[in-house]
C-alpha positions in Angstrom: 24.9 -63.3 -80.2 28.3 -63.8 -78.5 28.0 -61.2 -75.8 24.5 -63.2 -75.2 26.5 -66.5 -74.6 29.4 -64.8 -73.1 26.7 -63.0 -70.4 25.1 -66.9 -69.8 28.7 -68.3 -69.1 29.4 -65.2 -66.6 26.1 -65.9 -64.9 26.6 -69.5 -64.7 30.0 -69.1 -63.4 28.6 -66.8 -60.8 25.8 -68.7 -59.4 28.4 -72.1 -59.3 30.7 -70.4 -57.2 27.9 -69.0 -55.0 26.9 -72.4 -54.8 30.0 -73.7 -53.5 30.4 -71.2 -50.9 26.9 -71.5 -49.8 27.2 -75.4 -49.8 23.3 -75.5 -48.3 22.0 -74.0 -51.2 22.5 -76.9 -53.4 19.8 -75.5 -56.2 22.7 -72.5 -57.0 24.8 -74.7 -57.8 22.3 -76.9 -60.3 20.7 -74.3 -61.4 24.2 -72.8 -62.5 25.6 -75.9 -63.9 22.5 -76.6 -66.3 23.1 -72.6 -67.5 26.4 -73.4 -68.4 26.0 -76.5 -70.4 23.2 -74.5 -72.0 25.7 -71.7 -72.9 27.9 -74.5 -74.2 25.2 -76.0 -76.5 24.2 -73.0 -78.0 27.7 -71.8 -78.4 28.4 -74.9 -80.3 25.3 -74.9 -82.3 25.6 -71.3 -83.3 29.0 -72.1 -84.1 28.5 -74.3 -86.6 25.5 -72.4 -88.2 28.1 -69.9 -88.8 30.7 -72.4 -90.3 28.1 -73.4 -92.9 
């Protein structure tokens, strides 16, 4: 499960950068921002399963 959230963070670090160098595709960068906060929720979430 953490190389599953680790891949999602690597991903949505990708596509943010490729968003900033490509500044007209704005949809990269959204798109890469929502995975990352996904990542983060589920990272915390499966955290805190593991905890209990």
């Amino acid at each position: 499960m953490r190389a599953l959230l680790v891949t999602l963070g690597i991903v949505a670090i990708v596509l943010i950068v490729l968003g900033l160098v490509i500044k007209a595709v704005k949809w990269l960068l959204i798109l890469g921002l929502i995975a990352l906060v996904a990542s983060i929720v589920l990272g915390v979430v499966k955290g805190r399963r593991a905890l209990r």
